[in-house]
LUMSEDREN-869888 format. One line per 5 residues: number of its first residue (from 1); their letters; for each residue x, y, z of C-alpha. Coordinates in steps of 0.05 Angstrom, whole numbers. Layout:
BEGIN
NUM> A> X Y Z; ...
end
This chain:
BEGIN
1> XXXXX> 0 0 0; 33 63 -18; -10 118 14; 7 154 74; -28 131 142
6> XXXXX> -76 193 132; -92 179 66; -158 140 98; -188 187 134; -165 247 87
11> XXXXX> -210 207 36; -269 195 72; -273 261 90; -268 289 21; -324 238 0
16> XXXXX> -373 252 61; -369 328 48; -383 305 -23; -443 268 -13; -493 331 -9
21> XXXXX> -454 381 -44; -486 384 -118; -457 424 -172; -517 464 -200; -489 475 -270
26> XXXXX> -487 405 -278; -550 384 -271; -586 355 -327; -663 370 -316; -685 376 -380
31> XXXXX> -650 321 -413; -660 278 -360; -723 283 -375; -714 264 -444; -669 212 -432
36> XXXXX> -715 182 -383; -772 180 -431; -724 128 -470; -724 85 -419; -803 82 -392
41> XXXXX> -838 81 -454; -797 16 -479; -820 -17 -412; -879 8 -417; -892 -16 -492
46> XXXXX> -870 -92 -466; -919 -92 -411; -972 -70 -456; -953 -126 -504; -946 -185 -458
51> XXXXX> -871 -177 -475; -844 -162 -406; -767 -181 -415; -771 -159 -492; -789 -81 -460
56> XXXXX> -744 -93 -402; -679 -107 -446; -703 -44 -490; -703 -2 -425; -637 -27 -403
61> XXXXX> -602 -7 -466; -636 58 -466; -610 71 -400; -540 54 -423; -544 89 -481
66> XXXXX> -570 157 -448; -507 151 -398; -463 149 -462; -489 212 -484; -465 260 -422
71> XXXXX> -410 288 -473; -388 356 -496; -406 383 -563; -469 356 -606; -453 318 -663
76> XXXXX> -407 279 -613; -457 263 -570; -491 231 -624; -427 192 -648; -416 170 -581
81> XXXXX> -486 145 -571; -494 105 -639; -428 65 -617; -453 57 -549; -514 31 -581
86> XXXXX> -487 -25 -624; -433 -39 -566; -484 -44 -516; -534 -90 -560; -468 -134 -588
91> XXXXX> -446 -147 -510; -509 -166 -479; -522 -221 -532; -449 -249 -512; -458 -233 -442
96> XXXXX> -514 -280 -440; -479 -329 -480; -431 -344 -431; -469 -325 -371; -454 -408 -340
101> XXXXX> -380 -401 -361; -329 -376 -311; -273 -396 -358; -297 -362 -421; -325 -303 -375
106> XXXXX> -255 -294 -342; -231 -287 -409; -276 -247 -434; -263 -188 -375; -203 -198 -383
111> XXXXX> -203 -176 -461; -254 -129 -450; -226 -85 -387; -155 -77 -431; -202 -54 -496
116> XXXXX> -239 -1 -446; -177 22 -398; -130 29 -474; -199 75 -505; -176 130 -454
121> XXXXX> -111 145 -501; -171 155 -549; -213 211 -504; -268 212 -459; -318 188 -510
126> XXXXX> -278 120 -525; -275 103 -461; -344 114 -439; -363 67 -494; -326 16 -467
131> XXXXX> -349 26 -395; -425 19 -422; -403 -42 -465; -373 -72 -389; -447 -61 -357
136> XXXXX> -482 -88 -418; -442 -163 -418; -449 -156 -340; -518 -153 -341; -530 -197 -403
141> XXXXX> -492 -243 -362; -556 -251 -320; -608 -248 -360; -614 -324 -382; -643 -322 -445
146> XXXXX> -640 -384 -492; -609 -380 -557; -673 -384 -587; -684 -314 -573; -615 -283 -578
151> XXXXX> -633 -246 -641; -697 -204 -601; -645 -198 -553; -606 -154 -590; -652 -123 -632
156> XXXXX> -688 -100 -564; -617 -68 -541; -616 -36 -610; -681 0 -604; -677 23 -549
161> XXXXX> -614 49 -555; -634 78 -609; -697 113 -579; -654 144 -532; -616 175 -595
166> XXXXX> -682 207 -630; -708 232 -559; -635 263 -546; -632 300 -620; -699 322 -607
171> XXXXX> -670 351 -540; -615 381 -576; -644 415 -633; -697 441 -578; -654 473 -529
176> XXXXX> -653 550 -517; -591 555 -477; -538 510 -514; -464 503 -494; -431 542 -542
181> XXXXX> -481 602 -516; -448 588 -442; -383 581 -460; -383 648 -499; -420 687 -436
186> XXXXX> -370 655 -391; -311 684 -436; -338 751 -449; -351 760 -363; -283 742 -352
191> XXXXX> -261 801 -409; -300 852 -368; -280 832 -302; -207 834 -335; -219 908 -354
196> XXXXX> -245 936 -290; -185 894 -255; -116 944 -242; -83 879 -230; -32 862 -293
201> XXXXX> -33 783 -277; -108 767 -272; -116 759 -350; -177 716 -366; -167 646 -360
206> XXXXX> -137 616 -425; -176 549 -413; -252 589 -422; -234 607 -495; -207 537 -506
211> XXXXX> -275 514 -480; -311 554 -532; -276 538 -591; -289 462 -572; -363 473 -569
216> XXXXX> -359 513 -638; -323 453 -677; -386 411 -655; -439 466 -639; -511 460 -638
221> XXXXX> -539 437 -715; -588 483 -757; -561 546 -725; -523 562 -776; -527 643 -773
226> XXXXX> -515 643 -693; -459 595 -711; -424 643 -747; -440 705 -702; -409 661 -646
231> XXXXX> -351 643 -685; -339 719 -708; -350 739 -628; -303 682 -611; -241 720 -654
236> XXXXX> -265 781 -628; -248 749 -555; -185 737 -578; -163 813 -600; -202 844 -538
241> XXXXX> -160 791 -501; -100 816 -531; -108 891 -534; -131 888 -454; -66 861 -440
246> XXXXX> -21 905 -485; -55 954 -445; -44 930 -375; 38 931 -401; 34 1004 -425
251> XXXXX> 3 1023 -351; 65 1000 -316; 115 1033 -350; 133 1108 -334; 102 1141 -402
256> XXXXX> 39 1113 -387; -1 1182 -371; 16 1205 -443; -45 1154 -448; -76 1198 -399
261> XXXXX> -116 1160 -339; -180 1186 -343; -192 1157 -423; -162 1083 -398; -212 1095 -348
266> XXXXX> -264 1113 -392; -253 1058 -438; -246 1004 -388; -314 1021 -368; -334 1023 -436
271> XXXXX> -312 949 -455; -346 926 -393; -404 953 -410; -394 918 -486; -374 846 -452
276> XXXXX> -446 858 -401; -482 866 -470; -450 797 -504; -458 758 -445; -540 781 -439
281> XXXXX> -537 763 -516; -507 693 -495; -562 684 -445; -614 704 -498; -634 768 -474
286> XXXXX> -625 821 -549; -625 887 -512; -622 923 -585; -633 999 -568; -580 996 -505
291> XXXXX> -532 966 -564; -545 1023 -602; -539 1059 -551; -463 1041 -533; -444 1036 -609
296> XXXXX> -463 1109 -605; -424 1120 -543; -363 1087 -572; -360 1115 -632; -364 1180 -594
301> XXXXX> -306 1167 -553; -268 1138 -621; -270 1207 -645; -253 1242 -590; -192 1199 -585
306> XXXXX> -174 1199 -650; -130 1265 -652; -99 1245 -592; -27 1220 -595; 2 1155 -559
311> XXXXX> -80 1132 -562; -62 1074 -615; -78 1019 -570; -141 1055 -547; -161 1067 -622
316> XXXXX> -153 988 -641; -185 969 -575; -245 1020 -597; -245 987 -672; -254 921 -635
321> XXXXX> -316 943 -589; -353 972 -651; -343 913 -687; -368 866 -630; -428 912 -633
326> XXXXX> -436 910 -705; -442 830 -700; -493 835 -642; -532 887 -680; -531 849 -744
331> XXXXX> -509 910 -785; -455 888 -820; -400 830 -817; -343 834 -763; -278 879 -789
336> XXXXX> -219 839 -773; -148 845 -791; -135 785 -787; -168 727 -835; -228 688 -813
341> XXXXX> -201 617 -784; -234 563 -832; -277 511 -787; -240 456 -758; -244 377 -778
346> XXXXX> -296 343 -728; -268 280 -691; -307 257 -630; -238 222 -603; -194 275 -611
351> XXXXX> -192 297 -536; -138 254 -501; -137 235 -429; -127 299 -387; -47 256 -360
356> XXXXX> -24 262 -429; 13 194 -413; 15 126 -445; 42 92 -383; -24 115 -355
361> XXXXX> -67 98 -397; -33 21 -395; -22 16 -330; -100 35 -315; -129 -22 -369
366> XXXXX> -85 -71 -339; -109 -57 -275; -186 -52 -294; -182 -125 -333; -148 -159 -267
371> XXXXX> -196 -119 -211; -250 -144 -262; -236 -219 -267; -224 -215 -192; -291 -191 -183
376> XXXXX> -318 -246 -234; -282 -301 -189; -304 -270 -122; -380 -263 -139; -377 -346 -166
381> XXXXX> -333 -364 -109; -381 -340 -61; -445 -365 -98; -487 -307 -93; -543 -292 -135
386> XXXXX> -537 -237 -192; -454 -237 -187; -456 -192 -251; -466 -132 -208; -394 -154 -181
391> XXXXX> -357 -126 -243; -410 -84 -260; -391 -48 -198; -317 -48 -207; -325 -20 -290
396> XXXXX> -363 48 -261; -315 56 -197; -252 40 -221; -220 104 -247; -150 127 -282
401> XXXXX> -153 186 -225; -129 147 -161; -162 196 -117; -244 196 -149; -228 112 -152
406> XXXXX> -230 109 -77; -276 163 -64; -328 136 -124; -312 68 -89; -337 102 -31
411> XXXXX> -402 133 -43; -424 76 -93; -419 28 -26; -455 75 18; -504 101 -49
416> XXXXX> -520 23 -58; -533 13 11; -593 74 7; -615 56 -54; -625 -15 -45
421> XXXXX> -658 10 26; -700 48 -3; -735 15 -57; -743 -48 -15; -785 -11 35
426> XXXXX> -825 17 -15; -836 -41 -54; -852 -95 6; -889 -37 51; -938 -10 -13
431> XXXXX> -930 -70 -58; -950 -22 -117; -973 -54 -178; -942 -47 -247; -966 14 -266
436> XXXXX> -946 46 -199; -876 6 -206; -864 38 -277; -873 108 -248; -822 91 -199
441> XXXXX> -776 65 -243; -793 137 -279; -781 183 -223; -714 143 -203; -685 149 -269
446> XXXXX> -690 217 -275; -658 227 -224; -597 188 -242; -604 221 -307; -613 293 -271
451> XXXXX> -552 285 -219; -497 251 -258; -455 294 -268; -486 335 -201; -476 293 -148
456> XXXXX> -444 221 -157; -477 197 -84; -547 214 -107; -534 182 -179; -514 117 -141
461> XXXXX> -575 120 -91; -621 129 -164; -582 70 -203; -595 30 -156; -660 42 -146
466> XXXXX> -672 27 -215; -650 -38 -218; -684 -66 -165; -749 -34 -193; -735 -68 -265
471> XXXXX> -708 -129 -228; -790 -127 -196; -820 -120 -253; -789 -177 -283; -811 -223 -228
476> XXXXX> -759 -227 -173; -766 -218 -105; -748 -152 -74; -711 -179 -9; -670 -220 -56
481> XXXXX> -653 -179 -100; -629 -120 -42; -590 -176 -10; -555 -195 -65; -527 -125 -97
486> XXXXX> -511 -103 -22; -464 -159 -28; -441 -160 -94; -436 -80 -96; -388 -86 -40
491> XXXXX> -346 -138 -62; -345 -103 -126; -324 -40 -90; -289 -63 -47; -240 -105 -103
496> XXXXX> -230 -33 -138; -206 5 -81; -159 -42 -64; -132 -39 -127; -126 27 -135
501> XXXXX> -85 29 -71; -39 -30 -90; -29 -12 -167; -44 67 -168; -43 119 -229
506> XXXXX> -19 197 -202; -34 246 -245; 29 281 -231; 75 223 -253; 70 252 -319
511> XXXXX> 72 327 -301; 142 349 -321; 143 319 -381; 81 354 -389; 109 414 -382
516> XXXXX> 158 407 -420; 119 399 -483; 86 464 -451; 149 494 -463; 170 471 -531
521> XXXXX> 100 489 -553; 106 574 -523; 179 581 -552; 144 548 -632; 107 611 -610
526> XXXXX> 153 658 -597; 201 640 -652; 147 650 -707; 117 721 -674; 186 747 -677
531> XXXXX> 200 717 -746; 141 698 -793; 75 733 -766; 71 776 -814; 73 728 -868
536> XXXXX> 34 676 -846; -14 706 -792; -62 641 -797; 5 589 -788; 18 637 -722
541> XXXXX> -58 630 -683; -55 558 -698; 15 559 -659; -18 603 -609; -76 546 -600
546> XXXXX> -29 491 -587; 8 537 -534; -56 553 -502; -84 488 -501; -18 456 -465
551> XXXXX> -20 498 -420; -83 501 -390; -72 415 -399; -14 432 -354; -57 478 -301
556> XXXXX> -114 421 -308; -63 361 -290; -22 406 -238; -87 422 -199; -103 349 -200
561> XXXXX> -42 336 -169; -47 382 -110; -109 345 -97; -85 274 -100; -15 296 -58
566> XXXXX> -47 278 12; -49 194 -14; 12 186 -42; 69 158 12; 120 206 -26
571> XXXXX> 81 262 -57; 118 293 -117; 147 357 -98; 107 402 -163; 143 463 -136
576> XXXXX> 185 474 -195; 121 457 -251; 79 514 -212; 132 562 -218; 143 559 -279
581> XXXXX> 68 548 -306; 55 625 -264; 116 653 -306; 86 623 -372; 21 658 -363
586> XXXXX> 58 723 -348; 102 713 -406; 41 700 -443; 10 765 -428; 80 795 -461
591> XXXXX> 76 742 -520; -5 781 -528; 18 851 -528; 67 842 -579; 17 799 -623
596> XXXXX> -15 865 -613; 36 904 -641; 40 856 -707; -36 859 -714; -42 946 -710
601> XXXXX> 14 938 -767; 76 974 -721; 141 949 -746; 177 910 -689; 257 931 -679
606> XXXXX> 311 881 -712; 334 872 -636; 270 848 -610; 260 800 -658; 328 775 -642
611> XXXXX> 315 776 -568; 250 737 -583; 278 682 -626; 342 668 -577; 289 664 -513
616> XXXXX> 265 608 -554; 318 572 -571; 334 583 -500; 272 553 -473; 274 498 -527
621> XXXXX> 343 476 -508; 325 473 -436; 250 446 -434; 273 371 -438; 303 391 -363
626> XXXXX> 247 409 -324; 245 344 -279; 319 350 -268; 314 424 -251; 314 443 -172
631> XXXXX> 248 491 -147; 248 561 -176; 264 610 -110; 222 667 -95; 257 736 -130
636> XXXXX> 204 774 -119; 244 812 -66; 286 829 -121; 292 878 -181; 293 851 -245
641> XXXXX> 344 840 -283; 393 859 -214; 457 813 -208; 415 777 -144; 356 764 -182
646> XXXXX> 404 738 -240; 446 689 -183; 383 652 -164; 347 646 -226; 368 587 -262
651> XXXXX> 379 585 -338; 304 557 -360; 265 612 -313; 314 674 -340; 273 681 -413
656> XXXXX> 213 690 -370; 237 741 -326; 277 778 -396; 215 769 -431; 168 803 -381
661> XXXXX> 216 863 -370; 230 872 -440; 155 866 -460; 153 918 -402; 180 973 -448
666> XXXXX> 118 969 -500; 117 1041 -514; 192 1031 -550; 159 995 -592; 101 1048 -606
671> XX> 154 1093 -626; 179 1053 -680
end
């Protein structure tokens, strides 16, 4: 065991003070709803038809399916819920096949837990496929149906999977507030808060614009003319983001109150005001006459400005307000300098696990196929009725994060316990007939449709629920039934948090090298801003992306590992991958003013150029380091650039610090 002797109690704590904390933006009312309607009117339809286990194996594939289809983007979604579909159909049929084998069962968890712990190199989407296709040969496994009828089996699977699609486009091509929508409100709140902020390092968070071009390479379909308003608002993000911060530089430096503070002032306010009126426009309010209003206003100030000298920046940041108001008006296309950025290719596996490692990924599908055959043996060992839910168990617990393995491992016990609780007092105290037993079975999966992503304790409690329900209505016998998940669910559980503590995955194994690539990916940048942006300006923001994206992978996996520190025996020290991660984001505010500068057409000095392409090299030569590298010390007590500052700072943090004090002296380059 290689956690700490806190490790225990640190975790149950963590999960306990999970248990009624629910995260409101993730709740899923509305498509539960839908989703839940997949499920009841397939059992419904059976009962009606005398074909009880025909509807019940519909219902169950719906219900697999509709989990499959908590994913970002739309068309994704769907992608990811048509493979579920024919996954989840194709592995009940062979789960029930080989429900009397323990041999050819052993082997077959075996070959399916390394298929569903290697999709994770593939994205979140490939993986949840082959968790769902897990659950459907678990439960096939008990369902008992002769070969005779193997072909309904999986043509009830199929439909109902399938159901579950049509009622989920239906949700999607109904919804008022999609994710693209959020995503772009959520950018354009963190450009006004930005403005109104006098502090140089609180740029917006990187990881919010990532977020929204995501949702725009798979946005909501048959929106085509908000499509493109969001993607012209989306590049219009970008150049606010950058003039804001070319603009926090010019404030520090001595010359600044040529730019006079009552106009930055002014027009802080002012694109405040303008990032209000896009985020009411992402929520769907169209206040039209208050955006006349402030394209009035800032085309006032544009002309009182425009005499003015040292007020370039101000001007561009102006031209950029008055075209974000243009687009929310609908008066005329956006005015960019730069070219419109053609759509990008759609591929609902191109988001890689958030570790970035292939030793991860391995050493997590190894581990799920053994804790899954254990599970397999356990449940037959002990002779308990319905050992599917064993496995079953271990396939939704068993995580590549060490830390949610143990705490999902957790709450699924304790959510079992409840659930099972629960619906066997209802069911033996009101003994409710079928009709009252499918409305149960409705009100329960909504639930766990509702608070999946919410609240994992209450999804467990609602799962649960759900199966002992169906379970009913297919004949058994509630006591039974309750007595035989507890047991299973805990052996299950149990079997997966033991193995994360004997075979673990930490998310910061991989960190440095992580970084590194960080690195590598900011100096591409650098080197081609200083050398080639003005002849390929569309090669440059695709650069830019990549940087971006790393690094907020970094921040994302960094984070994670703060959390999972208090279980490890030896925590890795991170010290040195925080350091530098704060001086990239500084840096990158630098890197965004002088985009800035090669966007408003001012000719960048010979020497700065130079300066630009050597701090790459420089940080290119040295990335391949950073795990090597001692901590970064604090030289904050210390001037820039002063012969102290220059003793402790080690060769791979100096471009940081040069950059940032060169970038420092913007208004040298205004003068050009």
């Amino acid at each position: 065991m290689r956690a700490n002797s806190s490790a225990l109690s640190t975790t149950i704590g963590r999960a306990v003070r999970s248990t009624l904390r629910i995260d409101s933006s993730a709740l899923s009312l509305r498509s539960g709803g839908f989703a839940t309607l997949g499920v009841i009117v397939p059992l419904t339809t059976g009962f009606l038809f005398h074909q009880v286990l025909v509807g019940a194996v519909a219902a169950i594939g719906a219900l697999l399916v509709g989990f499959a289809g908590f994913q970002r983007g739309y068309r994704g979604r769907i992608v990811t819920m048509l493979l579920a579909a024919v996954a989840v159909a194709v592995s009940l049929v062979v789960g029930d096949t080989i429900h009397t084998q323990l041999p050819t069962s052993v082997i077959a968890y075996l070959v399916l837990g390394l298929l569903a712990g290697g999709a994770l190199a593939f994205g979140e989407s490939a993986s949840t496929i082959g968790i769902q296709a897990i659950v459907a040969f678990a439960i096939g496994s008990g369902l008992g149906v002769p070969s005779s009828q193997w072909l309904s089996l999986m043509l009830a699977g199929s439909l109902g999977g399938i159901l579950q699609i049509l009622l989920t486009t239906i949700a999607i091509l109904t919804s008022r507030a999609p994710m693209e929508c959020r995503a772009l409100g959520q950018v354009y709140a963190s450009l006004g808060r930005y403005a109104e902020s006098p502090l140089l390092d609180r740029a917006p968070n990187p990881h919010l614009i990532s977020v929204l071009q995501d949702s725009l390479v798979d946005p909501q379909p048959f929106r085509a003319r908000r499509t493109a308003s969001l993607l012209e608002l989306t590049v219009s993000a970008e150049n606010l983001r950058s003039q804001l911060a070319m603009l926090r530089v010019t404030q520090t430096q001595p010359g600044a109150s040529q730019l006079t503070a009552p106009a930055t002032n002014n027009m802080m306010g002012l694109t405040n005001a303008v990032c209000q009126q896009v985020v009411a426009f992402a929520r769907g309010h169209h206040h039209v006459a208050r955006w006349r209003s402030l394209k009035q206003e800032v085309e006032q100030t544009q002309g009182l400005l425009a005499e003015q000298p040292h007020a370039r920046v101000l001007l561009q940041l102006l031209s950029d307000l008055t075209a974000i108001m243009n687009i929310l008006l609908g008066l005329e296309t956006n005015q960019l300098r730069r070219p419109a950025r053609t759509r990008q290719s759609f591929n609902p596996f191109d988001r890689a696990f958030s570790t970035s490692s292939k030793s991860v990924v391995s050493r997590h599908a190894i581990r799920l196929a053994i804790a899954l055959v254990a599970s397999d043996i356990a449940v037959h060992l002990l002779g308990v009725g319905h050992g599917y839910w064993g496995p079953m168990t271990v396939a939704l617990v068993l995580r590549p994060q060490n830390v949610s393995t143990i705490e999902r491992g957790l709450l699924r016990i304790a959510g079992t316990v409840l659930g099972v609780g629960i619906a066997t007092v209802i069911i033996i105290a009101l003994t409710p007939p079928v009709a009252a037993m499918i409305v149960l079975v409705a009100i329960v999966t909504w639930a766990g449709f509702a608070s999946f992503r919410a609240n994992y304790f209450f999804y467990s409690i609602s799962i649960t629920a759900v199966v002992v329900a169906l379970f009913v209505l297919l004949g058994a016998t509630a006591t039974t039934i309750a007595v035989d998940r507890l047991i299973d669910t805990l052996v299950g559980g149990v079997i997966a948090v033991i193995i994360a503590f004997v075979a673990p995955t930490w998310i910061s194994d991989p960190l440095p090298a992580l970084v590194g690539s960080t690195l590598l990916a900011q100096a591409s940048f650098m080197e081609f801003l200083g050398t080639h942006w003005a002849k390929n300006e569309v090669h440059g923001y695709m650069l830019l992306e990549t940087a971006r994206r790393k690094r907020v992978l970094a921040i994302e996996t960094l984070n994670a590992a703060a959390y999972e520190a208090p279980l490890r025996k030896n925590p890795r020290d991170t010290t040195r991958e925080r350091e530098l991660l704060v001086q990239l984001d500084r840096s990158s505010l630098a890197l965004l003013a002088i985009q800035s500068l090669s966007a408003l057409g001012v000719p960048i000095g010979p020497e700065r150029i130079r300066e630009l392409v050597q701090l790459a090299d420089e940080i290119r030569n040295q990335a391949s380091s950073t795990a090597s590298c001692p901590p970064v010390q604090n030289s904050s007590t210390h001037p820039v650039g002063s012969h102290e500052t220059q003793q402790i700072l080690s060769p791979l943090d100096l471009p940081f610090e040069v950059l940032r004090d060169a970038c420092k002296n913007i208004q040298v380059l205004l003068a050009y």
